[in-house]
BASE-301216 format. One line per field, with one value per residue (C-alpha): x, y, z; residue in three letters; residue number from 1. Coordinates in Angstrom, 1 decimal, always signed. Example, Ala and Ser with C-alpha at 12.3 -4.5 7.8 and 13.67 -1.06 7.14 Angstrom:
// BASE-301216
xx: [+12.3:+13.7]
yy: [-4.5:-1.1]
zz: [+7.8:+7.1]
type: [ALA:SER]
seq: [1:2]
//
This chain:
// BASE-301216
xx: [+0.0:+1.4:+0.1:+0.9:+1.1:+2.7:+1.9:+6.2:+4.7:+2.5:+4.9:+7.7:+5.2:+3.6:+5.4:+8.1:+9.9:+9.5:+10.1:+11.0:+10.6:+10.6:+9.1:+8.5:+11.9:+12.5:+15.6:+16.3:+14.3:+15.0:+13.6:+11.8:+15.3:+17.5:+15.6:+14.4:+17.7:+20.6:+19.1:+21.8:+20.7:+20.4:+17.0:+15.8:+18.0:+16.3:+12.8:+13.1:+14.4:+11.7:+8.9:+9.8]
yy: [+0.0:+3.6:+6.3:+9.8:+12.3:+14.9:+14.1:+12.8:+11.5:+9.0:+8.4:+7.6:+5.1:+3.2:+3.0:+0.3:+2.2:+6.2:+8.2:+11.6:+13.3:+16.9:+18.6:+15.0:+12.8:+10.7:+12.2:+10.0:+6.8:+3.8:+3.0:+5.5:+5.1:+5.8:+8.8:+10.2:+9.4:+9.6:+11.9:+12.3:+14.9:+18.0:+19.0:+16.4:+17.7:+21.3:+20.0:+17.8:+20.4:+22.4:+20.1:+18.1]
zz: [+0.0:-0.8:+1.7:+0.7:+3.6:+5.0:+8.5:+9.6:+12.6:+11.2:+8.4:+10.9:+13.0:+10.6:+7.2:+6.9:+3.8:+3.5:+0.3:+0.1:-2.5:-3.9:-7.5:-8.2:-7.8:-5.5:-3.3:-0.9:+0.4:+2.9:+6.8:+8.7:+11.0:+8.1:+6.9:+10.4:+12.1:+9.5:+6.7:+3.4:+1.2:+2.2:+1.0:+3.7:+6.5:+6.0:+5.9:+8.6:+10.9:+9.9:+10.7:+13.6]
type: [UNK:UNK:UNK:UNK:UNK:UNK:UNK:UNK:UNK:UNK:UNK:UNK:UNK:UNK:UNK:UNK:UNK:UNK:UNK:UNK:UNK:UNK:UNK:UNK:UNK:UNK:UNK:UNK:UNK:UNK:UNK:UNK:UNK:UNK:UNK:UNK:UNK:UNK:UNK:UNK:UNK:UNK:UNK:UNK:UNK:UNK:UNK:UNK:UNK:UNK:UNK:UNK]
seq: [1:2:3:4:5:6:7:8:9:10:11:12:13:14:15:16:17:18:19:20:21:22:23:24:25:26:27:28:29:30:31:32:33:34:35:36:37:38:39:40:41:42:43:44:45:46:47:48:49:50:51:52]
//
């Protein structure tokens, strides 16, 4: 099943492989521990320190 949301929290609790993606492309994806935890690109650093 693909869920789109922009909810992190649920994303981070339920999914078991999180995409994220930006003006349509994939830019990084993997575990909600490898992108909540160890983010790479740099993109997904900014928005997560935004949001969470």
């Amino acid at each position: 099943m693909v869920v789109v949301s922009h909810e992190m929290c649920c994303a981070r609790e339920v999914g078991n492989r999180v995409l994220f993606m930006d003006a349509g492309k994939i830019l990084e994806q993997g575990t909600p521990e490898d992108i909540f935890e160890h983010p790479q690109c740099d993109r997904l650093k900014d928005f997560l320190a935004k949001v969470l």
